[in-house]
N, C-alpha and C positions, 0 to 999 in steps of 0.2 A: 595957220600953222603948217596943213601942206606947200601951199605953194614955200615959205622961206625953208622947207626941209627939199624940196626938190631942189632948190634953187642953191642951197648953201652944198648939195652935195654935188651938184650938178658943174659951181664954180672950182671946187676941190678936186673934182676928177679932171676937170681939166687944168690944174694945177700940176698934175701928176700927183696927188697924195696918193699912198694903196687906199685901197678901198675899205679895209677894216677901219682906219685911222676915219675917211671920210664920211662914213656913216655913223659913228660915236661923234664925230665934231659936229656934223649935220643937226644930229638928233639933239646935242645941247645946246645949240643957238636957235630950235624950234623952241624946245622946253623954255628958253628963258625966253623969248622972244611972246610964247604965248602965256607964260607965267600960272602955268597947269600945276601939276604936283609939285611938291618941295621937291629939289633935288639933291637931298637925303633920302628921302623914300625912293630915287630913281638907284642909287651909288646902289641902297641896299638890295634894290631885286635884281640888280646885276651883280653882285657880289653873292646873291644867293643860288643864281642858277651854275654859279660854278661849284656849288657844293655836291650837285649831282652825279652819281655815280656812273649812270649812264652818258652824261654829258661829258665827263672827264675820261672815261673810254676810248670814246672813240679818237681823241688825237694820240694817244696812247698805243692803238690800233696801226693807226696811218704810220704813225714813228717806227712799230716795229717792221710795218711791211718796207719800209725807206730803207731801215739800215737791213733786212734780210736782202733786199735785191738790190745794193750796195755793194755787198759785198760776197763769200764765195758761197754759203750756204744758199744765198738764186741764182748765183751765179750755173754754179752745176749742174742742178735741174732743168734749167731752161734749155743750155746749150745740149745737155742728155738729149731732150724731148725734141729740141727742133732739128737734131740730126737723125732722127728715128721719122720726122715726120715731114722731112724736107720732100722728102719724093712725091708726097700725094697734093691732090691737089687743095687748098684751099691751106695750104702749109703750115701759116703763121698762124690762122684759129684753132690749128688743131692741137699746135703746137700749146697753146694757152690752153684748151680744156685737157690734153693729158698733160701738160706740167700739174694744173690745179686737181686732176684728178689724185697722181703719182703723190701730192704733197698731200692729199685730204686723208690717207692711209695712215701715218704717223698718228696725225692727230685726231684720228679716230680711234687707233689701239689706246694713244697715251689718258685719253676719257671713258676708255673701254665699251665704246660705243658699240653695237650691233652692227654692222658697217660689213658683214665677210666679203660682200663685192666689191668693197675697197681693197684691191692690193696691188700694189706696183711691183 
């Protein structure tokens, strides 16, 4: 079962398939190929791990940070901070811990978090 799962995902990638695509095709030409679980019990424990609340987060997560630094709400902070920190050395890091600093202030008041050394 390993080797035709390395081997079927191994001819897909160099297919060009994306790789999500190639390891769900991989994984189902193992399955039938080793004739293991029904694969109605496979549909369903893949269909159950998307019911998870943490599982479903975090592209949720990723999605907001894409459209925040899209468009001007990261826009501003970033170009704020890297002109505040263009002078020193090590510029561009420093530039990322006080952007993420400047931003962790909001959403520390908006959870009313204990946070008072957070302020921008």
């Amino acid at each position: 079962m390993s080797l035709v799962l390395v081997l079927a995902f191994c001819l897909l990638a160099f297919a060009a398939v994306p790789v999500a695509h190639a390891l769900v095709i991989a994984s189902g030409l193992a399955l039938l190929w080793d004739g293991g679980p029904p694969l109605m019990l496979v549909a369903q424990q893949m269909f159950q791990q998307t019911q998870s609340f943490p599982m479903l987060a975090l592209p949720f997560f990723i999605l907001a940070g894409t459209l925040i630094m899209e468009g001007k709400p990261g826009e501003e902070p970033l170009r704020f901070t890297s002109e505040l920190m263009q002078r020193l050395r090590g510029g561009a890091l420093s530039t990322t811990v006080v952007g993420s600093w400047c931003s962790a202030g909001p959403a520390a008041r908006q959870w009313r978090m204990p946070l008072r050394w957070v302020r921008c």
